[in-house]
Structure formats: C-alpha cells, structure tokens
C-alpha positions in Angstrom: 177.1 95.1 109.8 177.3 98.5 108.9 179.8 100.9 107.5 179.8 104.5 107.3 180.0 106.4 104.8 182.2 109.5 105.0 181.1 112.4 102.3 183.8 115.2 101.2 181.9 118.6 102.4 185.3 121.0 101.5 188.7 120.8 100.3 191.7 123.7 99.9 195.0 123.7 98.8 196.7 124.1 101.9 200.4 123.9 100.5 202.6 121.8 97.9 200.4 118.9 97.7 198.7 119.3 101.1 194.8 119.5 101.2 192.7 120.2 104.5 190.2 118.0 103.4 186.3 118.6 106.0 183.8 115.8 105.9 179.6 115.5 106.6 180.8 114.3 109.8 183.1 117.6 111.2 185.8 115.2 110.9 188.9 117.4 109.3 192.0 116.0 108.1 195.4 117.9 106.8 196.8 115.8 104.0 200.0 115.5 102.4 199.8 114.1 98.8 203.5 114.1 98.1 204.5 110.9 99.1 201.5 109.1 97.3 202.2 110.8 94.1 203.6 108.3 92.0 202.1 105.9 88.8 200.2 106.0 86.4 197.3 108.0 88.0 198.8 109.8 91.2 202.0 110.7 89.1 200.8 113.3 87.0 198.9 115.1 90.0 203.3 116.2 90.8 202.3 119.3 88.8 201.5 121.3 90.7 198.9 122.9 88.2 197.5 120.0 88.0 197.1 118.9 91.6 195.7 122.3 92.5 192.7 121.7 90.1 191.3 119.2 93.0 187.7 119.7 93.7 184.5 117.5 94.8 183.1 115.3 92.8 178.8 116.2 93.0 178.0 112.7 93.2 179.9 110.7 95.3 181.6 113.6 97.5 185.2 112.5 97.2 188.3 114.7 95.9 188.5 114.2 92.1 191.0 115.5 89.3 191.3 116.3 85.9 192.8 113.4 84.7 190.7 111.3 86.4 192.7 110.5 89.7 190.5 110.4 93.1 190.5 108.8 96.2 187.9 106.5 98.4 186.6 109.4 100.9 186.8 106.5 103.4 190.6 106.3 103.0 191.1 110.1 103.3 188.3 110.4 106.4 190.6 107.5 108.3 194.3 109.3 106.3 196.4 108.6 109.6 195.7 104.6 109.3 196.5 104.5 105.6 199.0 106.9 104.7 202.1 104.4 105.1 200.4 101.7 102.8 199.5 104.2 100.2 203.1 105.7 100.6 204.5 102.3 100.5 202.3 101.5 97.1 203.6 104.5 95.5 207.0 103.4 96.2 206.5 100.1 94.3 204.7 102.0 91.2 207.6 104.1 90.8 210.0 101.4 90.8 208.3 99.4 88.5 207.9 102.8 86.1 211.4 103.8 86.5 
C-alpha cells in the first residue's frame, strides 16, 4: 500500500489568515487559517504579524512558522476533507484554555 506524498511548491498570504497554498502535484488549495487558530501552537499565529511570516520549510516542504507551528502537507493538499475536524479541535483547545 502506498501513500503519496504531497510537497509544498509555493505559498502567499492571500488575505487575513488565508494562504493559496501550490503543491509538486499542480494541486492548489485557498486556505483559511482563522477558524484553526486556536491553542497553544495555532493560537499565536492570530497575529497577524506573525502568521504572515509563513514560508516553506527546505526539508520537508510543508508551511512552517516562527514559533514553531506547521502543518502535515497531506492535511493541507486534501484541506476540504479536514477543515471541519481541525476547526472542531480548535474549538475544544480554546475551551479548555479559556
């Protein structure tokens, strides 16, 4: 069984917290981060100075920040199928903060 493996080739700030992310594969998502941006990690990336510092890590061709938040590539190639359950984690890590 094999799995592919989805590389990062380009990423821009398309708006508050919303990335056009490309991949190796021509595959191109829009994503909004807003409603994942919650916790310890994805909290701080609510600043917008901070979240607009995203960029590509060399190695492993996913969207990395400063503070050390990234993503699976996987998870952002396939955004449409995850985007509730990350949404619906973020929900939980603020109420547990709060």
């Amino acid at each position: 069984m094999t799995h592919p493996i989805y590389q990062v080739r380009a990423v821009e700030v398309v708006g508050p917290y919303t990335l056009r992310v490309e991949f190796t594969d021509n595959v191109e998502q829009v994503i909004d981060l807003r409603p994942v941006l919650a916790g310890e990690l994805y909290g701080p990336l609510l600043d917008p100075e901070l979240f607009n510092q995203v960029s590509i890590d060399p190695e492993v061709k996913t969207l990395v920040w400063p503070n050390g938040a990234d993503f699976d590539p996987a998870t952002l190639h396939d955004w449409p199928t995850y985007q509730e359950a990350f949404a619906a984690s973020a929900r939980e890590w603020a109420r547990v903060s709060a």
